[in-house]
N, C-alpha and C positions, 0 to 999 in steps of 0.2 A: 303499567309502569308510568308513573307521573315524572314529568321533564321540572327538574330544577334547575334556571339558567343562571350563572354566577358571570358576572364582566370580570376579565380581571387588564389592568393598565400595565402587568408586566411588560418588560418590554425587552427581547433577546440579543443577545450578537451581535449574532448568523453566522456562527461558527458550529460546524455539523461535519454529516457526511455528506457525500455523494453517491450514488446510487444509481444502477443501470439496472435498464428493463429486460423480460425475455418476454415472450409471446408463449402461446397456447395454453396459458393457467399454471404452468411450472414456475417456482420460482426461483431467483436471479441473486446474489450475492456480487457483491462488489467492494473491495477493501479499499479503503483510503488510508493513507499514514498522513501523520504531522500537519493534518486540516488541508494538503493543497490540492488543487484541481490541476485539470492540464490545457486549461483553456474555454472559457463562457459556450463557445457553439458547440462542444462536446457536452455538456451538460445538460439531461436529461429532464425537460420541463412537466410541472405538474399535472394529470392529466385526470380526467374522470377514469371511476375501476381502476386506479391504482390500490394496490389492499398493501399493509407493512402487521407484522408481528406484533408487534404492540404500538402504543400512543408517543412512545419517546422517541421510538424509531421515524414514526411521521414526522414528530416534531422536530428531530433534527434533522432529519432531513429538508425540509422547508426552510432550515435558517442557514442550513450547504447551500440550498438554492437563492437564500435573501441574499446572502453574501456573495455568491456568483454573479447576482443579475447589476447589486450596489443598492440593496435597500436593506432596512431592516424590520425587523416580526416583533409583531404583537400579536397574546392572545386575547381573541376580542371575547369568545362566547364559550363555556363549557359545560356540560350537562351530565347529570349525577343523578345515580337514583336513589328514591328519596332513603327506601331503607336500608342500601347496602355502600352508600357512595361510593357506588363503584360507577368514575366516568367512563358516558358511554356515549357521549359525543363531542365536538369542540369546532370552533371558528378560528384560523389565524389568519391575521391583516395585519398588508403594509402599517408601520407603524406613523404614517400619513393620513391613516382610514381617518374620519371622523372630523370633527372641531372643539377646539373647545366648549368648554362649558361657559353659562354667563356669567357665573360668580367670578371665573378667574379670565377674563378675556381683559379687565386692567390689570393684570398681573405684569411685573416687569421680564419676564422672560418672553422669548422672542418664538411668535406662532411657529409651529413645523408641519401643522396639521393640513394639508390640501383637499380632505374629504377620500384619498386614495379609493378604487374598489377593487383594486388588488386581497383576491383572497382565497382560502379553501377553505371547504369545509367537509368535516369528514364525522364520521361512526364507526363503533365496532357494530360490526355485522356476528351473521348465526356460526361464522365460522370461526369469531373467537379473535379474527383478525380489524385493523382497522382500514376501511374503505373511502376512499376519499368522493365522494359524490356531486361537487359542484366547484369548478376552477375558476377565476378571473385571473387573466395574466397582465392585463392591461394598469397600466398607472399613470397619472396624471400631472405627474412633474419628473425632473430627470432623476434619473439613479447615475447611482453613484460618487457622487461628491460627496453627498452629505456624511455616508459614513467614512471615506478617507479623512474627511473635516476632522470628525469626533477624533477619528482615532490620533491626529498630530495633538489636538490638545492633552491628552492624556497625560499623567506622570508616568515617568519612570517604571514607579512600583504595578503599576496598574497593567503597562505594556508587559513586562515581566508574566504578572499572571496569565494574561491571555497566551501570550508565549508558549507558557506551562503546560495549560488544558490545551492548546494545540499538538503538543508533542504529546498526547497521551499517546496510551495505546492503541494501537491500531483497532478499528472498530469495524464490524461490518454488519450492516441493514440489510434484510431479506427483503424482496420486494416480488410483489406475487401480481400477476395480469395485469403487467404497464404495457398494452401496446401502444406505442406513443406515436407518433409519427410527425414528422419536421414539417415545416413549410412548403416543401414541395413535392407531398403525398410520400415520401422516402420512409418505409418500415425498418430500415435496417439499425443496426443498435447501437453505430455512432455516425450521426450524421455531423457533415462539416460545413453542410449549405444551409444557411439561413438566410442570407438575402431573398428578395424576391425575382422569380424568373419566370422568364417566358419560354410556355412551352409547344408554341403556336406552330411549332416547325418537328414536334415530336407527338405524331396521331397513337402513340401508343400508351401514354398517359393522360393523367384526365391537364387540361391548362388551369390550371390556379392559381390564385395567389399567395400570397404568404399570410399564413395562419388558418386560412380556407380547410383543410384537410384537417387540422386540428379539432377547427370548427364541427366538421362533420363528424367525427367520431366523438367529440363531446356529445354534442346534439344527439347521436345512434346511441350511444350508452345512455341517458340520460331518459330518454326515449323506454327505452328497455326497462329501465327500472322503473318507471312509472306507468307502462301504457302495458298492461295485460297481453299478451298473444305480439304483440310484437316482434318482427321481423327483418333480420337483414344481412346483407351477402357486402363482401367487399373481394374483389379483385385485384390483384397484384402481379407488375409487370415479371421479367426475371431479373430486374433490380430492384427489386422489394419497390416497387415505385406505385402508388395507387391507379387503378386505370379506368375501375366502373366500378358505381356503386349502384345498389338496388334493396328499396325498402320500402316496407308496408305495416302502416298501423293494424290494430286489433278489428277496428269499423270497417276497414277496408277490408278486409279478410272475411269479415262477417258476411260484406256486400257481395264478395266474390263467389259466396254461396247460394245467391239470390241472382243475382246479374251479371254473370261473367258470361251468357250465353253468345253475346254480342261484345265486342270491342274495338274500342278509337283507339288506335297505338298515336299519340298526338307527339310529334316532333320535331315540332313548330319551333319550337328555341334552340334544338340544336343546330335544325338545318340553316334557319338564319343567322347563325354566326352570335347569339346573346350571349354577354357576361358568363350567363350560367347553363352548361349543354345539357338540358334539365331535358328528358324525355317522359310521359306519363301514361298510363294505361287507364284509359277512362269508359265505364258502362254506363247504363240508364237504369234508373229505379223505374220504379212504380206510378209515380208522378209522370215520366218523361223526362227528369233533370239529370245533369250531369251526375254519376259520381266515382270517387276515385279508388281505382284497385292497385294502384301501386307504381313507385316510382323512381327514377335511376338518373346516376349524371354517368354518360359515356365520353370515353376517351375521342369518340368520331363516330362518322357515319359508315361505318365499316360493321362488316356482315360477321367476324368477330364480333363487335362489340356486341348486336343487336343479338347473337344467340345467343352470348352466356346473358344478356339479361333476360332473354325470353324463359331460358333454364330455369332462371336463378326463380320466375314468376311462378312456372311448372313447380320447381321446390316447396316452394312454402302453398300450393295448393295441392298438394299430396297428387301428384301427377294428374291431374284434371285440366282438361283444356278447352278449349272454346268452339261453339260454333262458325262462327266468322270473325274474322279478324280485319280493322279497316286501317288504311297506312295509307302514307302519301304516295306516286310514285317514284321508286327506287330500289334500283337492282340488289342493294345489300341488303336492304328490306327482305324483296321476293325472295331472295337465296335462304335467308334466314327463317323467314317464315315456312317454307317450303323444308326446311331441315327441322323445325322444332314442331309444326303444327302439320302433318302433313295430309291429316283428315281435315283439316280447316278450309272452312271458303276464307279463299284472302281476296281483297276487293279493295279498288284503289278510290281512295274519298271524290266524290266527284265535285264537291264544292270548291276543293284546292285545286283542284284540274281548271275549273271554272273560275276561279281569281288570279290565274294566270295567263289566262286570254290577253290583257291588255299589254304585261310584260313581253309574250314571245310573239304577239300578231300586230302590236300596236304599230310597227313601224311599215306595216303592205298599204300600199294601195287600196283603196274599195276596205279598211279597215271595218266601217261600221256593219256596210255589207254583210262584209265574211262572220263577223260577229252573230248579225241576225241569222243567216246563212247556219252559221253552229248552232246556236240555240236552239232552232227550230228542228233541225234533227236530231240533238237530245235528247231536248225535253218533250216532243211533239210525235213521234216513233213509237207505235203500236206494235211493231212486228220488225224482225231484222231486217226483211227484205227494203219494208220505208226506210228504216235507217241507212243502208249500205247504199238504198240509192239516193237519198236527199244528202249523203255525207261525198257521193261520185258525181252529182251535180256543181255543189259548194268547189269540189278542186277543180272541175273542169271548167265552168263558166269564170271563177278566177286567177287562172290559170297557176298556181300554187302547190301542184303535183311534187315540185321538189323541195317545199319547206319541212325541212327535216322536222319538230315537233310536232306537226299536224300529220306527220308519213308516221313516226312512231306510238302517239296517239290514236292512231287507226289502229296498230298493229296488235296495240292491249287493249284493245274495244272491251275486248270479254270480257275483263276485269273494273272498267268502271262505266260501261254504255248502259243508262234501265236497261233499254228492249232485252238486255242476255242477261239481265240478273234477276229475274221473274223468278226463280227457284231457288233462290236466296234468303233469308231470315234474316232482318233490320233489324224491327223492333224500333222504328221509327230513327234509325243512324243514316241512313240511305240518303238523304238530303237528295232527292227525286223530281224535286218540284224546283223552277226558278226561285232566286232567292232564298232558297233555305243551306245555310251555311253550319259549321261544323267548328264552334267556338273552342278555343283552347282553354282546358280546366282553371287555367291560376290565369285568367285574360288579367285582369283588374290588378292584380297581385305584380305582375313579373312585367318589366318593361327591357327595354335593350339595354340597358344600363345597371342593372338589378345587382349587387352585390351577394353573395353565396349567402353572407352571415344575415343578410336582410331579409333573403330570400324564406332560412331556416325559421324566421321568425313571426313570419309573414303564414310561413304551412300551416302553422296550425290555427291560425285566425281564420284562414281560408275555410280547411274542413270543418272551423266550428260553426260558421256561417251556412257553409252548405248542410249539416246536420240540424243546424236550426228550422233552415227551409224544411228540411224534409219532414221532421217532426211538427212542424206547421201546417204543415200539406195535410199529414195524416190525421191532425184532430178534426181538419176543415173536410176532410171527406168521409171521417167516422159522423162528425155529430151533426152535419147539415145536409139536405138534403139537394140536390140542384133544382132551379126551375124548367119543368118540361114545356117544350113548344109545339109538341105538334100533339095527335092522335096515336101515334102511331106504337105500336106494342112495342115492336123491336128499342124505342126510346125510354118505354118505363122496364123494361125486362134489366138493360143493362147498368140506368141510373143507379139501380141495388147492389151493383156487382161492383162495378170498376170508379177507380180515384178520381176524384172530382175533373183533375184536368183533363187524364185521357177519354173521360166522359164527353166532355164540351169538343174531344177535336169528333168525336164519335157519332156526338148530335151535331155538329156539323153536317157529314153526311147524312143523316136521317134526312134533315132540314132538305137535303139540296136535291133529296129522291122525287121533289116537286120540280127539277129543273128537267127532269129524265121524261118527256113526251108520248115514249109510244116502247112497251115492251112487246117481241114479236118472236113468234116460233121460227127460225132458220132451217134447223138440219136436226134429226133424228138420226142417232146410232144406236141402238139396241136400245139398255137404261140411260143413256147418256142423250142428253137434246142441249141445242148450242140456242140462244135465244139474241136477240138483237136489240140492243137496249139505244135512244138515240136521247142523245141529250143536247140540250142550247148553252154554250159555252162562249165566254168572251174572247174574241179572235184580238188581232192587229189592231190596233187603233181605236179598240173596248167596241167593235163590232160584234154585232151578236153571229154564231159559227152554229150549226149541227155538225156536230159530231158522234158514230158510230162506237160501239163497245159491242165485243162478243163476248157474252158470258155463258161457260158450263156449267150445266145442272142434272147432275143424278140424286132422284128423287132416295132409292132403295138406299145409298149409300149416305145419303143428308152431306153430299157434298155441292159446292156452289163455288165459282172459277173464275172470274173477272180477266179481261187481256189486262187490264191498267196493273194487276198484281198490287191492289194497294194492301192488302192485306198480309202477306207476304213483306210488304216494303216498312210500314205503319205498324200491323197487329191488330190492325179492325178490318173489316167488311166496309165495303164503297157501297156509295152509291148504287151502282149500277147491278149488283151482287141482289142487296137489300129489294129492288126491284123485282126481281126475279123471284125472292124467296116469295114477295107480298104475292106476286101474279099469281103464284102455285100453291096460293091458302099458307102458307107456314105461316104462324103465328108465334114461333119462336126461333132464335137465331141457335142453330143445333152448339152444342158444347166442344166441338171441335175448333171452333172458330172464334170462344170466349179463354185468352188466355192467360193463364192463372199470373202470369207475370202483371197483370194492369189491375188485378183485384185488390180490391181498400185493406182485405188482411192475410192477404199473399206471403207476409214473413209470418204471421200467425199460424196459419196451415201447412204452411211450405218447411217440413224438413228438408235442411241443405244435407248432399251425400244420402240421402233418404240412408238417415242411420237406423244400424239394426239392432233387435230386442236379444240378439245373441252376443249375450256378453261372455268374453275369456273369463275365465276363472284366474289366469294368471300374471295378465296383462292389464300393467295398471296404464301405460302409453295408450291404450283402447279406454280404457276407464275414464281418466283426464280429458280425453277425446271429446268425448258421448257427455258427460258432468257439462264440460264448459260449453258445447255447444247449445246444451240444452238453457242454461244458464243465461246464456248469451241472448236467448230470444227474451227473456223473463227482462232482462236489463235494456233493451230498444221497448218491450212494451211499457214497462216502468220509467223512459223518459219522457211520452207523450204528455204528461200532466201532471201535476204535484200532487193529486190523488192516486193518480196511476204509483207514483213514485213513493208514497206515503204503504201503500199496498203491498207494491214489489218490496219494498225493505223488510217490513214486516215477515212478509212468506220467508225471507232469506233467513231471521231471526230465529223465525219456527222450524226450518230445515234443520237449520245450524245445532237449535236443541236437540232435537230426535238422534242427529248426525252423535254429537256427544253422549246421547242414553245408550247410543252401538257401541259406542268404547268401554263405556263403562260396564258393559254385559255381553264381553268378547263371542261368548256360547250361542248367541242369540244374531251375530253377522251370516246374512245368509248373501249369496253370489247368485 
């Protein structure tokens, strides 16, 4: 179908109807007599996914609402097919849109044109109705004068007419999926508030501002029609009032089948009090980098909120949940997590634990003290027993027994001290080590000030940037090779295996297995021998330290144990592990310990849902399933390259035929 776009300068009214929305896809009838409304804030403004009967119905309806708001319509754009001119799309704008031309800019009539971008634009859709797909409500000079102006000049005979087609008869527009929603998140189907309000003293709706809530369901529909797999939940007080929302692109969903085993629940923006109570669910690729599985604005930091979005997350992942879940601490959190996840390790971030040292300890005595005093049994605690006594040293020598944040902090040790999370799965989130901190997905993006509509527009810049990187990442670790540094096998075994970065933190430790002195037998238990690995490590004041590591090794079972658990924390083998394999001839790092998640084509081999070859006969929801997933992988390996991409289209072409030679030889569809 070829688009013929025709301008036309007509110029209407705005004399129409008026027209109310209903919800859930049914639609809505609403009579108006004799053209009048019952008042501007009652009138229902134009919204993405509104759909109307036919093209006259939109259209006047838009010129009920020029004339409600005080402006008037023009259609600027309409679209015809070439062989049946039957239109099947159209533009109307303020009759402001635009400038003149240069021919008539010495013309003696008087400009009216301010460039307006007040507009809609809409299509008929497969359902035969038309759909209105893109809104601006915004104008840039005042409404309203200008048409009361026109209409005093008028004659007589002219007022008469308008008169006339005003008392026509009574007309009414069907309007099909307007859920519209007012300025302050309000769904209900006459709203009377449009000022803007604060709702900083009501935790049970989201606090916005005016147009915010409009914004965001623009933005969600809009979304929806353009972004494949698309997803999202919206919340409603029991005054139709919006209270959380929760949404997740197609990439994100993809991700969520690759890296959802680990999760940052990051809600950093709401607990500080920002513009926008943006909460986000963030994993790690393959790379190591951030990336993002989905994300919600809550009403508050309430144990409500946090389930129905953790639900809402479970929903669109076909009840699939996560290994470990990591969150700041807080009670509504833990209640939450513990009612949605409740096979999950939940684990409190310890880098936000650790940039709060200075806020709750800065004001004690011996401040820097207790500081080094913390640190050191954090980060420096092999075994519970070090910690529980370097942590009953630290209160008693400062005498600080009763600071309530270091009494409660003890209390949920389990949940963010290393020494007790040794049996935990990171996947390198664990921030374990001084200085490794726990960056917030949109840091660069979102400041304290951040406006919702800035925000909306800002997300997608964000994830296009981070899908750049990663697509970056992976031609840098398909097509080059790293430089190796040492001898050592262990370093050329997994150069071939894993992404160039988490290679480099990996030869790291190769490198540092020259720091490791003296590997030594300890203790024998049956298959199991404990060995004593002693390494020279920089102390206090970049002093050189030994220090001690016991690492397990059963030979029969090709397991190997490290106390430091970096493996477990990271997803590589330490140091002191790799020691032990070399002491006892292994010449290879066993396959337990190389995990498919840091391999260069981990989404190549990696079926998400590990879907199966048994296909329903009946069930096309299983069908659509299995197609797009498989689909999906063909479209991430088709973005790495314009070769790559040039390839992938191609196959989709060749699919596509074969796909059309099934129809056309129904006898021949086999299941």
């Amino acid at each position: 179908m070829e688009e013929v776009s025709l301008s036309s300068e007509q110029v209407l009214s705005g004399e129409g109807n008026e027209t109310e929305k209903e919800r859930d896809g049914e639609d809505s009838e609403l009579v108006v007599q004799n053209g009048l409304t019952q008042g501007r804030k009652e009138f229902v403004a134009p919204a993405v996914g509104m759909e109307f009967e036919s093209y006259d119905d939109a259209y006047n309806y838009y010129n009920c609402y020029a004339k409600e708001m005080g402006f008037r319509v023009r259609v600027k754009n309409s679209w015809f097919k070439r062989n049946s001119r039957e239109k099947y799309g159209a533009v109307l704008c303020c009759s402001s849109q635009g400038f003149k031309r240069i021919k008539d800019v010495n013309r003696l009539r008087k400009e009216t044109r301010t460039g307006c971008p007040a507009m809609i634009r809409m299509r008929l859709v497969d359902s035969k109705r038309w759909r209105v797909l893109e809104v601006t409500l915004e104008h840039n000079h005042l409404l309203g004068a200008k048409i009361y102006k026109s209409m005093k000049k008028m004659g007589s005979g002219t007022k008469r007419k308008l008169q006339s087609n005003s008392d026509a008869e009574v007309r009414t527009i069907k309007l099909y999926r307007a859920l519209v929603i007012d300025a302050g998140g309000n769904f209900s189907l006459n709203s009377n508030e449009k000022e803007i309000r604060n709702f900083s003293d009501r935790p049970n709706q989201l606090n916005l501002k005016k147009g915010d809530t409009q914004a965001i369901y623009n933005y969600l529909c809009r979304m929806q029609l353009t972004n494949p797999n698309f997803f999202y939940l919206m919340d409603l007080n029991d005054e139709g009032c919006l209270r959380n929302v929760f949404w997740i692109d197609a990439r994100s969903r993809a991700a969520c089948g690759y890296f959802s085993d680990v999760i940052f629940f990051d809600n950093t923006y709401l607990a500080n009090k920002y513009e926008i109570p943006l909460v986000a669910l963030v994993g790690v690729n393959h790379h190591g980098q951030s990336v993002l599985l989905g994300c919600g604005l809550l009403a508050g930091e309430t144990t409500e909120s946090y389930v129905w979005l953790f639900k809402a997350w479970v929903t669109c992942m076909s009840g699939r949940t996560t290994q470990t879940i990591i969150t700041d601490r807080c009670m509504a959190l833990q209640n939450a997590i513990a009612e949605v996840f409740p096979r999950s390790h939940h684990r409190f971030g310890l880098s936000n634990i650790m940039k709060k040292v200075p806020e709750k300890l800065g004001g004690l005595r011996n401040y820097d003290a207790i500081r080094k005093a913390l640190i050191k049994a954090v980060y420096e605690s092999l075994k519970v027993i070090e910690f529980e006594s370097a942590w009953g040293f630290m209160i008693q020598r400062f005498a600080v027994s009763d600071h309530e944040w270091l009494r409660s902090l003890f209390e949920d040790r389990a949940r963010w001290a290393p020494v007790y999370l040794k049996d935990t799965q990171f996947a390198g989130v664990s921030c374990s080590q001084p200085g490794e901190t726990l960056s917030p997905f949109f840091d660069r993006y979102v400041h304290k000030q951040t406006p919702l509509k800035e925000f909306l527009d800002k997300y997608e810049l964000a994830l296009q940037k981070k899908h750049k990187e990663e697509a970056l990442a992976d031609i840098e670790s398909r097509n080059s090779g790293p430089n190796l540094k040492t001898r050592c096998f262990f370093e050329l075994q997994l150069s071939k295996v894993y992404t160039r970065e988490i290679f480099k933190k990996f030869q790291f430790e190769v490198e540092e297995m020259y720091s490791c002195f003296s590997t030594t037998q300890l203790h024998i238990d049956g298959p199991i021998i404990i060995f004593l690995v002693k390494e020279r490590v920089l102390g206090e004041g970049n002093r050189r330290e030994i220090r001690d590591f016991e690492v397990l090794y059963n030979r029969a079972a090709a397991e190997v144990r490290c106390i430091c658990s970096c493996f477990n924390f990271y997803g590589y083998l330490c140091r002191h592990a790799l020691c032990v394999l070399n002491f006892n001839g292994v010449e290879e790092i066993p396959s337990k310990y190389i995990l498919p998640r840091w391999k260069k084509d981990y989404k190549r081999l990696y079926v998400p849902d590990h879907v199966s070859n048994n296909v329903d006969g009946t069930d096309r929801v299983q069908w659509f399933n299995q197609l797009y997933r498989s689909a999906l992988q063909v479209v991430e390996e088709g973005a790495i390259s314009l070769e790559h991409y040039k390839i992938a289209f191609q196959a989709f072409g060749e699919s596509l035929n074969r796909v059309h030679n099934v129809e056309e030889k129904p006898e021949q569809l086999k299941i």
